[in-house]
C-alpha positions as CSV (number, residue, x, y, z in Angstrom):
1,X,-8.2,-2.0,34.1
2,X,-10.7,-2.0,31.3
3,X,-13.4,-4.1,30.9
4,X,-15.6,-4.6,28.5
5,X,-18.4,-7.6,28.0
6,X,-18.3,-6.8,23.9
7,X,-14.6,-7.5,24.4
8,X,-15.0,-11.0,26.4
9,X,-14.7,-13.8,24.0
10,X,-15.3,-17.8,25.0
11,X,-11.8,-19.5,24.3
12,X,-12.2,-21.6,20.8
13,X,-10.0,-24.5,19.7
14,X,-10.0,-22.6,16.6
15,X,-9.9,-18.9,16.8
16,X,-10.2,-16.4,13.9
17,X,-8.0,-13.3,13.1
18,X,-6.5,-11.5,15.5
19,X,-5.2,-8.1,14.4
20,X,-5.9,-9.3,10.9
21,X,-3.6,-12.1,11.1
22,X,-4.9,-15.6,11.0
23,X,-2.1,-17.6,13.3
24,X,-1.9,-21.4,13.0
25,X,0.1,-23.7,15.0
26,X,-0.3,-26.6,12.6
27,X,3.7,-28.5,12.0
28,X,5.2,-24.7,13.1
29,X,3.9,-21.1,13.5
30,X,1.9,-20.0,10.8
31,X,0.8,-16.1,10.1
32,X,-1.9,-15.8,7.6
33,X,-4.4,-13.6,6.4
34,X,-8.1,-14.7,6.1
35,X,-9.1,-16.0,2.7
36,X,-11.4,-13.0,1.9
37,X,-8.9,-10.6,2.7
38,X,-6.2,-12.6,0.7
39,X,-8.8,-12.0,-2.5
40,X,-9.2,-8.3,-1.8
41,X,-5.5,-8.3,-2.0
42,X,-5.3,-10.1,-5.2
43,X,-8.4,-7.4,-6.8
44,X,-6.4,-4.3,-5.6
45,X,-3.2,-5.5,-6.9
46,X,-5.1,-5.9,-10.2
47,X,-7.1,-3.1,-10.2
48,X,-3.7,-0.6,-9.8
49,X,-2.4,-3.0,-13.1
50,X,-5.6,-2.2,-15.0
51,X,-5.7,1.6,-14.1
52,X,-1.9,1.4,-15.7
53,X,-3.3,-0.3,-18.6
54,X,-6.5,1.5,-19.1
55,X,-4.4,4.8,-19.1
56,X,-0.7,4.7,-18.4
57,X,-0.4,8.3,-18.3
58,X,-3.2,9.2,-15.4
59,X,-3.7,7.3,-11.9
60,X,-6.4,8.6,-9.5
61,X,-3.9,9.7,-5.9
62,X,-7.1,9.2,-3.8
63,X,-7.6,5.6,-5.4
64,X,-4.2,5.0,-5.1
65,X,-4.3,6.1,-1.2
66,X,-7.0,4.1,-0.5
67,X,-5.4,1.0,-2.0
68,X,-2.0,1.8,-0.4
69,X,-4.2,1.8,3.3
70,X,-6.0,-1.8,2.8
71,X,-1.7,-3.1,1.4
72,X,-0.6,-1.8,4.7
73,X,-3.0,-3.5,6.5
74,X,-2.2,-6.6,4.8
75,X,1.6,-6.1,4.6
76,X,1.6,-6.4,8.6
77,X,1.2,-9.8,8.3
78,X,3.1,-10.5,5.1
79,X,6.8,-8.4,5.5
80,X,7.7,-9.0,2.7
81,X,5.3,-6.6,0.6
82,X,7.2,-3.4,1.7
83,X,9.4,-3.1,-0.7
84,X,6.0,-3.1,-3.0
85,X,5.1,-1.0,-0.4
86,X,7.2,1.5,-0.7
87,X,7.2,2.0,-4.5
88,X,3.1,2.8,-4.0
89,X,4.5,5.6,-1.4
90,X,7.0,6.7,-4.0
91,X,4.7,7.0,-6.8
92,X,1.7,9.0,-4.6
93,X,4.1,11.5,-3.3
94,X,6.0,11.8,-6.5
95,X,4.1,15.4,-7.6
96,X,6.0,17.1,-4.4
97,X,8.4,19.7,-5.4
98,X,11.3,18.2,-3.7
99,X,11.2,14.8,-5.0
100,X,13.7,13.6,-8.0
101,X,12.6,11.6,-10.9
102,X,12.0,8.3,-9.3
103,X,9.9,10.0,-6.4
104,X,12.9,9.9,-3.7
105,X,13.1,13.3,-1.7
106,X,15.9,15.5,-2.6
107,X,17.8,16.4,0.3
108,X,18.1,20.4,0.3
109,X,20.3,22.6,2.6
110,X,17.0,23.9,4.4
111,X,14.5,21.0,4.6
112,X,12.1,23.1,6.0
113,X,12.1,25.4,2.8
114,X,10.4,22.3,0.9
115,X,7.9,21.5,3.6
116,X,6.6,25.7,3.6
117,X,6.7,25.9,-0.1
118,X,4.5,22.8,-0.4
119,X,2.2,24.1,2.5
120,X,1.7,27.2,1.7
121,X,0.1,26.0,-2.0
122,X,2.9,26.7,-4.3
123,X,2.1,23.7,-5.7
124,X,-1.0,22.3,-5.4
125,X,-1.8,18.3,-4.5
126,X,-2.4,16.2,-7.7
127,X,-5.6,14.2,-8.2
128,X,-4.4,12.6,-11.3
129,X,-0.6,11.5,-12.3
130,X,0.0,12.1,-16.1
131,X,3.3,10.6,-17.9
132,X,5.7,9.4,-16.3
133,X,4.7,9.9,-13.0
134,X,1.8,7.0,-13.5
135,X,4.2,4.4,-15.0
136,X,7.3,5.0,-12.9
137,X,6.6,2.1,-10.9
138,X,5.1,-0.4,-13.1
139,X,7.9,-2.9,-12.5
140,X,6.4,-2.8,-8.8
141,X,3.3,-3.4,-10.0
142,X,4.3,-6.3,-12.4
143,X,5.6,-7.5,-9.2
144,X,2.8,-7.8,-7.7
145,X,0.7,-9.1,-10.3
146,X,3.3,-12.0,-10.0
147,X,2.3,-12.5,-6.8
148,X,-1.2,-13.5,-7.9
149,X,0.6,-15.7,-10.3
150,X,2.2,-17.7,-7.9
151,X,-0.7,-17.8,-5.5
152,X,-2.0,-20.2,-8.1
């Protein structure tokens, strides 16, 4: 059995996040995220709107990555981001080769075909999305700008 005096805690009436989820027990069970994190959520939802709005024809992928990591952290609390979720997946991995307009993967008779041509460098990883490709998924992100709208 592990054990570890940096992982003993003192049992608190009121303990803090677990896992990143704040629980309360308050009139029913309550999953939360902590205030700070909640405004992080809010800025990075923003920022994604203002780098469609700055230019609507370019998005940074490693920005875009980044921000997709933290809205996975925070959509393990809150389920019902993944469909948002998954439009942010759609829209990084949209410069693939075997991917149709709207970023789903085209099913091909050898699978495996797509995966070597996109290894071997045939087509070489975006930094930037031009066109369509940036603002294919803007509805998602109007979405979630609403979010920060009703959070008011």
């Amino acid at each position: 059995i592990q054990d570890a005096f940096r992982k003993r805690t003192e049992p608190l009436t009121r303990p803090g996040p677990w896992a990143g989820t704040v629980t309360s027990t308050n009139g029913g069970v309550f999953a939360t995220v902590s205030a700070v994190k909640w405004a992080k959520t809010k800025s990075v939802v923003l920022e994604m709107v203002q780098m469609l709005e700055d230019d609507a024809t370019a998005m940074p992928r490693k920005r875009l990555e980044q921000i997709r990591g933290f809205l996975i952290y925070v959509g393990r609390t809150y389920r019902w981001m993944n469909p948002y979720l998954k439009g942010i997946h759609l829209t990084i991995d949209g410069w693939r080769l075997d991917r149709d307009e709207d970023g789903y993967r085209i099913k091909k008779q050898r699978e495996d075909e797509a995966s070597i041509d996109n290894a071997v460098g045939d087509h070489v990883s975006k930094d930037v999305w031009e066109g369509e490709e940036a603002a294919r998924n803007h509805l998602n992100l109007q979405a979630e700008v609403d979010l920060k709208e009703a959070d008011k």
